[in-house]
Steps between C-alpha positions, in 0.01 A plus 500: 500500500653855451506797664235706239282210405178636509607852613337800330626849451626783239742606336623834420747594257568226202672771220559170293647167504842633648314656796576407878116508538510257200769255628290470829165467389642228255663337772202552805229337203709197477491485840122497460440854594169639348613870380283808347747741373467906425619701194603868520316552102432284225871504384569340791179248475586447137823309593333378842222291357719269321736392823192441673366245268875318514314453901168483481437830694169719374459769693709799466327876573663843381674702792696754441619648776695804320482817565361563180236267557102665500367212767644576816349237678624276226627232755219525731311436200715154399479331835087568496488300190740229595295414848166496316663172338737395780379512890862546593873581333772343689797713243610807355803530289581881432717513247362866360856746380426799317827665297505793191539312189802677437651328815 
């Protein structure tokens, strides 16, 4: 039995397949971790939506927690969805970084 089996949480961050957020979520789903995942826009969801099929995951929910962002309660909003289908989230993985694309 491992550590995750049957564990459910989110996670925050996945960029693309080279992400930390991706390496863990990869690794936490073998483990038999049920995940829902959030996407900053739909660039981001774009290249999300394919890694989550490679595990079986089908929830994911936009947050953007920029300061650019128009929904300021954009996380607030993410974890009402996620307990209307799960009565409890045992995991977070925030793996959100922000830098200029000149950086």
């Amino acid at each position: 039995m491992s550590l995750m089996n049957g564990k459910k949480g989110i996670v925050m961050g996945v960029a693309n397949e080279r992400s930390i957020a991706w390496g863990i979520a990869e690794t936490i789903a073998k483990q038999g971790a049920k995940i829902a995942f959030t996407y900053q826009n739909e660039g981001f969801k774009k290249r999300l939506i394919p890694l989550m099929g490679s595990i079986n995951a089908d929830k994911c929910y936009e947050c953007d927690v920029s300061k650019n962002f128009n929904e300021p309660n954009s996380i607030e909003k993410v974890f009402g969805e996620i307990t209307k289908i799960w009565d409890n989230i045992d995991f977070v993985v925030h793996a959100l970084a922000y830098s200029d694309k000149e950086e």
